[in-house]
C-alpha positions in Angstrom: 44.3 46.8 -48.6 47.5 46.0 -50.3 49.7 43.5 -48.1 52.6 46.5 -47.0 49.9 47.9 -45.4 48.6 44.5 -44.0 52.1 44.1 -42.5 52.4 46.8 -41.3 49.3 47.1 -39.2 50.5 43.6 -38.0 53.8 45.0 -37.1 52.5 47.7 -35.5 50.1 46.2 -33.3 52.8 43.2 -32.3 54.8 46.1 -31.4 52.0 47.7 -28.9 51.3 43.9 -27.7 55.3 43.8 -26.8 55.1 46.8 -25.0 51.6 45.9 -23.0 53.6 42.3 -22.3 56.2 44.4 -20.4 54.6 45.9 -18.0 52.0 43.0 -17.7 52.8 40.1 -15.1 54.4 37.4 -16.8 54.7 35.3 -13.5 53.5 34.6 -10.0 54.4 32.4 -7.4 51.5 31.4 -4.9 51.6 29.2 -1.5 48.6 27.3 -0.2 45.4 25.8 -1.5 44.4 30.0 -1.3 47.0 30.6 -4.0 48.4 33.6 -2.2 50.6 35.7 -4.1 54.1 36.0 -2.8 56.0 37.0 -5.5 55.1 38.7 -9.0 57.2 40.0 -12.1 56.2 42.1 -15.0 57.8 40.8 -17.9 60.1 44.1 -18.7 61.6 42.6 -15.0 62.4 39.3 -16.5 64.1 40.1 -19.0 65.5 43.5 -18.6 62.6 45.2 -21.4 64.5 43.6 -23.9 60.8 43.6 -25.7 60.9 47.3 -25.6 63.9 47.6 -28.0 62.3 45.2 -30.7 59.4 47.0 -30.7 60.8 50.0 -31.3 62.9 48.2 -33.9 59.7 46.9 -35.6 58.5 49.7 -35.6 61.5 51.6 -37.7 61.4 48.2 -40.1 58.0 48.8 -41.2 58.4 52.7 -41.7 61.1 51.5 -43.8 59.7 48.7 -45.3 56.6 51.2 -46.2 58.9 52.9 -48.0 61.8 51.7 -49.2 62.9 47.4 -49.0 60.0 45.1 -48.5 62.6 42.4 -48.6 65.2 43.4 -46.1 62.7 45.1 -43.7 60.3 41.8 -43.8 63.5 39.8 -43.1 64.5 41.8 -40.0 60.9 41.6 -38.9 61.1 37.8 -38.7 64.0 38.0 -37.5 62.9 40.2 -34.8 59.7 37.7 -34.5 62.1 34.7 -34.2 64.1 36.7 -31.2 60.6 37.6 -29.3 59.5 33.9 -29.7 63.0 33.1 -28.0 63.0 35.3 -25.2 58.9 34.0 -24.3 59.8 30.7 -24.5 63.5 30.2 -23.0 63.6 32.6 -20.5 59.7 33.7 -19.4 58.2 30.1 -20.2 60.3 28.0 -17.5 60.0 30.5 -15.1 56.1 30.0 -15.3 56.4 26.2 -14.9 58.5 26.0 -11.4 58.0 24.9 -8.3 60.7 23.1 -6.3 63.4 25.4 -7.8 61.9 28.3 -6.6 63.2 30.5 -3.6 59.9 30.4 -1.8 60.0 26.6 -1.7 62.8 26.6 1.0 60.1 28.0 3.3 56.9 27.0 1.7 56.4 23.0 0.5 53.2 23.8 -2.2 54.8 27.3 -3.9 54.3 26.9 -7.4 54.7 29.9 -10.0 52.0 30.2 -12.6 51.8 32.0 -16.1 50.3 35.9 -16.4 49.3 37.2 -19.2 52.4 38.7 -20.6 53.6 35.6 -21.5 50.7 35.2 -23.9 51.3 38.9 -25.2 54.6 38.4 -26.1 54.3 35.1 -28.1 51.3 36.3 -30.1 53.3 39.6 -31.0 56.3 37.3 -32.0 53.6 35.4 -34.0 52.1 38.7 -35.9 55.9 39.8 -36.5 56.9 36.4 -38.5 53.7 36.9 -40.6 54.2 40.8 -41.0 57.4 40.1 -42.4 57.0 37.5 -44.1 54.1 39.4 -45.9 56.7 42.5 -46.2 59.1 40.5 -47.6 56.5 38.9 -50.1 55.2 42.2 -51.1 58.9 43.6 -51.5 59.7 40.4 -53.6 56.5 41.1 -55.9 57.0 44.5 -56.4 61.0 43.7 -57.3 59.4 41.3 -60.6 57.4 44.4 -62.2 59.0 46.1 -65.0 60.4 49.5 -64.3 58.2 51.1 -66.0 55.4 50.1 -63.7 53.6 48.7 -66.3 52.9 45.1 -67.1 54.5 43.5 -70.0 51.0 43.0 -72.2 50.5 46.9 -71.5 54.0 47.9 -72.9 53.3 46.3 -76.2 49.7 48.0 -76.8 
């Protein structure tokens, strides 16, 4: 398997773990020494399916990094990596650690919120798209050092 095609199976299934990380629960808050549930949210709620857009723009970048720039499309897939990490980790993460902060804690003294699994979704798929691009770009970098011809410098000269 050449590494395009590694990338881009990595892309693609960061892409499909972005989209299962939006409709997966990201948080919950839970009262009591039962941990009852009062208040859930899907990660596509916390952060307005931002997720869903880089996906689908991961998904263009490696269709066009399959085929045309390995450079430019690996760059945009870390880049896109770098904005996923961001959104898991500035705006799901803290809402995962709270407890006094929270609205329920005005009428419950133990609420707490607690991570879901989304928030594990969306930082490995922000993890496989830094290393699909950075493999696309790598690839796209090798392939820009071969001789036009497509054949190596000791085979020109035979």
């Amino acid at each position: 398997m050449n590494l395009r095609r590694l990338a881009a199976a990595l892309s693609i299934v960061a892409a499909g773990l972005l989209v299962a990380a939006e409709f997966s629960t990201v948080f919950e808050v839970t009262v009591g020494s039962l941990e009852v549930v009062q208040r859930s949210a899907t990660g596509g709620e916390n952060h307005g399916y931002a997720l869903l857009v880089v996906a689908v723009f991961a998904v263009a970048l490696t269709l066009h990094g399959l085929r045309l720039a390995g450079r430019a499309a690996g760059a945009g897939l870390i880049t896109l990596g770098l904005v996923v990490l961001m959104v898991a980790l500035t705006v799901d993460l803290p809402d995962t650690r709270g407890s006094g902060r929270l609205p329920e804690s005005l009428a419950y003294e133990d609420a707490r919120a607690r991570a879901g699994v989304a928030l594990g979704l969306e930082i490995a798929g922000g993890v496989l798209l830094l290393a699909a691009g950075g493999l696309l770009a790598f690839a796209g970098q090798q392939a820009g050092r071969r001789p036009a011809s497509g054949l190596s410098a000791g085979e020109r000269h035979r």
